[in-house]
C-alpha positions as CSV (number, residue, x, y, z in Angstrom):
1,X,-30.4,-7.4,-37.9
2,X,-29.6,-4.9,-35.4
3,X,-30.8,-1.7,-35.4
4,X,-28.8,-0.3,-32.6
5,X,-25.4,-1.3,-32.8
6,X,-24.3,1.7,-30.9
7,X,-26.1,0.9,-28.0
8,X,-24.8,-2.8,-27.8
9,X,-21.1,-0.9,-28.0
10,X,-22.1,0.9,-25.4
11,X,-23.4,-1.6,-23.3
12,X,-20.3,-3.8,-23.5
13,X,-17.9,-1.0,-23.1
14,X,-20.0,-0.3,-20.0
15,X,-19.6,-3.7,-18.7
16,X,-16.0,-3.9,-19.7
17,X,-15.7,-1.0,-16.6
18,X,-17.6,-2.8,-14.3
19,X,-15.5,-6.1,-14.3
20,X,-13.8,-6.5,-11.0
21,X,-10.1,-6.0,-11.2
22,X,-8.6,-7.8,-8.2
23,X,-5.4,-9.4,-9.3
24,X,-2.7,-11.3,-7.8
25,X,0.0,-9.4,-6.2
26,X,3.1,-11.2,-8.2
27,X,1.1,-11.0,-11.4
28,X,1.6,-7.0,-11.1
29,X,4.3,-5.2,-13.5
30,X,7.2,-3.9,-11.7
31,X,6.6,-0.4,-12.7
32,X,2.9,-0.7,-11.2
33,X,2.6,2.2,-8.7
34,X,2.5,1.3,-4.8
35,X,1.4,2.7,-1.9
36,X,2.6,2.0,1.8
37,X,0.9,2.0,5.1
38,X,2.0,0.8,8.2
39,X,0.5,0.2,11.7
40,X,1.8,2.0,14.8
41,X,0.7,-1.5,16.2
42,X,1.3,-5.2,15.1
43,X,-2.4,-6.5,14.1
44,X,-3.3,-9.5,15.1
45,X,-4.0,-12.7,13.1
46,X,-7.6,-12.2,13.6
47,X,-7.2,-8.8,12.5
48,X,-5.4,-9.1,9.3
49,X,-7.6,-11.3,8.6
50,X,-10.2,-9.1,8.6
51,X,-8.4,-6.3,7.0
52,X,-7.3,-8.9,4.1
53,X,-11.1,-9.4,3.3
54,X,-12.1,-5.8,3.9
55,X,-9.1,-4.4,1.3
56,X,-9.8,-7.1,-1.3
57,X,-13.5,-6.1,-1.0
58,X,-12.3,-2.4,-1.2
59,X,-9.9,-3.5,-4.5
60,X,-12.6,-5.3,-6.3
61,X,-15.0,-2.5,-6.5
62,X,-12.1,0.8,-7.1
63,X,-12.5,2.3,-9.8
64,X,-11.4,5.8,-11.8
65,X,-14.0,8.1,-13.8
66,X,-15.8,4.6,-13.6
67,X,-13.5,2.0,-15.0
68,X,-12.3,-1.0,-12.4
69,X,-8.4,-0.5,-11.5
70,X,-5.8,-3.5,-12.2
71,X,-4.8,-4.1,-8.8
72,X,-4.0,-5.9,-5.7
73,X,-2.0,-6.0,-2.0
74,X,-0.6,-7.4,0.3
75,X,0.3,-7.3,4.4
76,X,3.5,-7.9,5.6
77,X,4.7,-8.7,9.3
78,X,1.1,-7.8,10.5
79,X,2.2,-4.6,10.5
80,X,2.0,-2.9,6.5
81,X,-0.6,-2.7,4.0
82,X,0.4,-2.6,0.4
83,X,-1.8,-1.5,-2.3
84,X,-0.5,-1.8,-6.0
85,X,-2.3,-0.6,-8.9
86,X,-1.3,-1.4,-12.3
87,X,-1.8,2.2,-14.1
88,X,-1.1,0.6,-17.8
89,X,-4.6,-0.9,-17.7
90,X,-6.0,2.6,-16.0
91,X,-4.2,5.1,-13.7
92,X,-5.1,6.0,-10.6
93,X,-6.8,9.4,-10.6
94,X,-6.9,11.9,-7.9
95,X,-10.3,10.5,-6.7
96,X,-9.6,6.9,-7.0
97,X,-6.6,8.1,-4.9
98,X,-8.6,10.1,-2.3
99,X,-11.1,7.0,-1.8
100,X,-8.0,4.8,-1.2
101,X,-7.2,7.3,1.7
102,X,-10.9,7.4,2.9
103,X,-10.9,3.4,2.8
104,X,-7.5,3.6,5.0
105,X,-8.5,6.1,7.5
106,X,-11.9,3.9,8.0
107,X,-9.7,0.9,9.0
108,X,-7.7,3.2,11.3
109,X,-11.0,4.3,12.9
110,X,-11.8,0.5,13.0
111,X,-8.9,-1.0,14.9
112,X,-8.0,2.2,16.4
113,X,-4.1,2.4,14.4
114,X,-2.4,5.3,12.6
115,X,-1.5,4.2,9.0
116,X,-1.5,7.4,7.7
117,X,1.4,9.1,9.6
118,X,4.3,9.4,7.7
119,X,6.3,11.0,10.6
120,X,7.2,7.5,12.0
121,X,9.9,4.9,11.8
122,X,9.8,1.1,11.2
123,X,12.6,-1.0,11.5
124,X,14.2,-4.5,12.6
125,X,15.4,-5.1,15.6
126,X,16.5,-8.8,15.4
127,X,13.3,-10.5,14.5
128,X,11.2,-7.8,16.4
129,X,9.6,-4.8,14.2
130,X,9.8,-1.7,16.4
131,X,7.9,1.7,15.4
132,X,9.1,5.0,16.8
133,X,8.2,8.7,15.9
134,X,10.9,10.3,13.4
135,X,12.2,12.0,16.6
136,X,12.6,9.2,18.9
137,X,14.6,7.5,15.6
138,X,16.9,10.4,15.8
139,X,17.4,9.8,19.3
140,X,18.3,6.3,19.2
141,X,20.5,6.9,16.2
142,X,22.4,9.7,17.8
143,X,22.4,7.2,21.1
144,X,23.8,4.2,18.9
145,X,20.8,2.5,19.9
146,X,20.2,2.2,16.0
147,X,23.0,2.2,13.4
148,X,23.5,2.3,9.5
149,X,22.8,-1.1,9.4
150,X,19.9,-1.3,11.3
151,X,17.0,-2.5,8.9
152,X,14.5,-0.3,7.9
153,X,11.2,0.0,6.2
154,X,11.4,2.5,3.1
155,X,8.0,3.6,2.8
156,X,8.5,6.1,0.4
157,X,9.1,3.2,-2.8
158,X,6.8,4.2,-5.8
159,X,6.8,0.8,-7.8
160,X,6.3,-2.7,-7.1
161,X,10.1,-3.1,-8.3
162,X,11.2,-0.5,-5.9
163,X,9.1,-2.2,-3.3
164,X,10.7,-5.6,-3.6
165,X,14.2,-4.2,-4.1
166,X,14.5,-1.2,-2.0
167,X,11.8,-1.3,0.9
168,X,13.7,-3.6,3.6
169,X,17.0,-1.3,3.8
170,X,20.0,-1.1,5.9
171,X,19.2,2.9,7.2
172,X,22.1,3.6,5.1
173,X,21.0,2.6,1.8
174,X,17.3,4.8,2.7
175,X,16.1,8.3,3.4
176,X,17.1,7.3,6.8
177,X,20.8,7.7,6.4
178,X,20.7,11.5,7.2
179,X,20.3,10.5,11.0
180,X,24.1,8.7,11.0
């Protein structure tokens, strides 16, 4: 008989929160929240390898007020780091959040990128994935260097649905189209 069933509830509620929750990206709900950071540079293959082991690392162990999160990400064009969590199993809190950025702004330090600067432009040209400061873009679209069409990287997406929808835009179908 157990005289303490409180304290093995406990215990395995405790444990419950410290089960790694890496998942597989496509196993995600749509509506799972994402976040979006791109490189100022392409990394190399070396690299992104690398920051694939270092960001699943980072994944396994993030947690909020304790309990693992649901969640997963992956790089795209050696350029962009997506990190999805799925907040039905346990939102992402404003510390879980802040550690995210933390774990971010040590891989900038690392391989000596900006991810973090949102005043910057992605997009396609032909095959090639240029970046530009939000000014230069301006430029280039008042130039014609860059049209309506021109491809571009919405990083502002929420969801994973919005990601895989709504992320690789003609400018005119994004935030973008103000500049045309």
């Amino acid at each position: 008989m157990n005289i303490f069933p409180m304290v093995s509830t406990i215990v395995r509620i405790v444990s419950i929160k410290k089960i790694k929750m890496f998942v597989e990206f496509p196993t995600l709900p749509l509506h799972s929240r994402v976040w979006i950071y791109q490189s100022n540079r392409k990394f190399s293959d070396e690299e992104i390898a690398e920051i694939e082991a270092l960001t699943k690392e980072f994944i396994e162990n993030w947690a909020a007020h304790g309990t693992s999160l649901a969640a997963s990400f992956v790089t795209k064009y050696n350029r962009f780091i997506i990190i999805a969590v799925n907040q039905d199993v346990q939102q992402a809190t404003g510390c879980s959040i802040d550690a995210s950025v933390q774990f971010i702004q040590n891989l900038e330090a690392k391989y000596q990128v900006d991810l973090l600067d949102k005043m910057n432009v992605t997009f396609k040209v032909g095959e090639h994935i240029a970046h530009k400061t939000l000014i230069d873009f301006k430029k280039m679209a008042k130039e014609k260097a860059v049209t309506a069409n021109t491809i571009v990287f919405n990083n502002l997406v929420n969801t994973v649905e919005e990601w895989q929808d709504f992320w690789e835009v003609p400018a005119s179908e994004s935030w973008h189209n103000r500049f045309f």
